[in-house]
N, C-alpha and C positions, 0 to 999 in steps of 0.2 A: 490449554490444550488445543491444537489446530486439527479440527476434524473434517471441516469443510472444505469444499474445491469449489474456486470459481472461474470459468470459463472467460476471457476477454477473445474480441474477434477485432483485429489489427489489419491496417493495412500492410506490407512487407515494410514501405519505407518505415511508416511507425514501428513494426517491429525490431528491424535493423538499429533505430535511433534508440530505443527501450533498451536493446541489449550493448550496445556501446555506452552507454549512460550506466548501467549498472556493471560493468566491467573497470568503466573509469572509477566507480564509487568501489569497486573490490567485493563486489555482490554478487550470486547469484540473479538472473532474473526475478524467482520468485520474492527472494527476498525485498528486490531493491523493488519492486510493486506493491508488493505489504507496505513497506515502508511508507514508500507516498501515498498512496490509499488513506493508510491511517495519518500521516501528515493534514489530508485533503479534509479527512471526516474530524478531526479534532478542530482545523478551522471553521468547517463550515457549520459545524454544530453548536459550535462556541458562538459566533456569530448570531446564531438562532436562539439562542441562551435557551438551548438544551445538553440536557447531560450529556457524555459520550459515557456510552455502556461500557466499550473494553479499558476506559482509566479506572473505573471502578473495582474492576479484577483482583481480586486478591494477589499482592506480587509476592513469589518466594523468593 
């Protein structure tokens, strides 16, 4: 369940470039940042050989 908001602070170009990038993928912005986000944290945690808490999640 998604309860939290989190706030990013973009420059315009980087926002413009964010929201063509998830247009092209057929996203929502929020979604196509979720996305990568959790892309970013599964590599870099793995990396770190630590868990990542949200693969753990119960999936229905």
């Amino acid at each position: 369940m998604k309860t939290m908001r989190i706030e990013l602070r973009a420059s315009p170009a980087e926002k413009d470039a964010f929201e063509q990038c998830a247009e092209i993928a057929g996203m929502t912005l929020s979604v196509w940042m979720r996305t990568c986000l959790r892309q970013s944290a599964v590599r870099e945690l793995e990396e770190a050989s630590q868990p990542v808490p949200f693969l753990s999640m119960k999936r229905v």
